[in-house]
N, C-alpha and C positions, 0 to 999 in steps of 0.2 A: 434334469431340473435341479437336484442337488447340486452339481457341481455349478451350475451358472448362479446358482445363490453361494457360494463361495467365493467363487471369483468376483463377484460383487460383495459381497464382506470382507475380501482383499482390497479391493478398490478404495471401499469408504476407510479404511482401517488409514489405508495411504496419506488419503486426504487428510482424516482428523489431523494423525502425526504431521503433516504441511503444515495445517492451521494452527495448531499448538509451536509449530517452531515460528510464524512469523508474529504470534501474538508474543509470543518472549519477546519482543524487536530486540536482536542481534546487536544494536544500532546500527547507523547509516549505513547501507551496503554501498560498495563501490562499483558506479559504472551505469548504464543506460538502465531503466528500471524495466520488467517483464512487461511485455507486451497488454496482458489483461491487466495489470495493475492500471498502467497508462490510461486505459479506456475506463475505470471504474473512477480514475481521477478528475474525465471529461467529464459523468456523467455529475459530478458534485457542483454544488452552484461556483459560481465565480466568487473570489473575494472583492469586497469593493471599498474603498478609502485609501488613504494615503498611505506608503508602504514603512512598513517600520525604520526609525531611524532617520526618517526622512526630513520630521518637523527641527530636529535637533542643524539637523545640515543647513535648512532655511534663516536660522540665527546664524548660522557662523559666514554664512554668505553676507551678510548685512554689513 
């Protein structure tokens, strides 16, 4: 029983150290983003309105 409460204080030790290196943001990393992130991105609402930059393009079209 000891030893499987270790290996699971191993475990969580891991993860914190994960979350503290993606909460520094590195900045942008390069390349297709992980798998879980991608799905935790679906679950966040849509954004909705015009896309930035966009209003400025409408005047120069004119």
């Amino acid at each position: 029983m000891i030893e499987e409460l270790r290996s699971e204080l191993t475990q969580v030790n891991q993860a914190i150290i994960g979350l503290e290196q993606l909460a520094q943001g590195q900045g942008k990393g390069r390349g297709r983003p992980p798998a879980w992130m991608k799905e935790a991105e679906a679950d966040a609402p849509k954004k909705r309105g015009r896309p930035p930059g966009k209003k400025n393009q409408d005047k120069l079209e004119r």
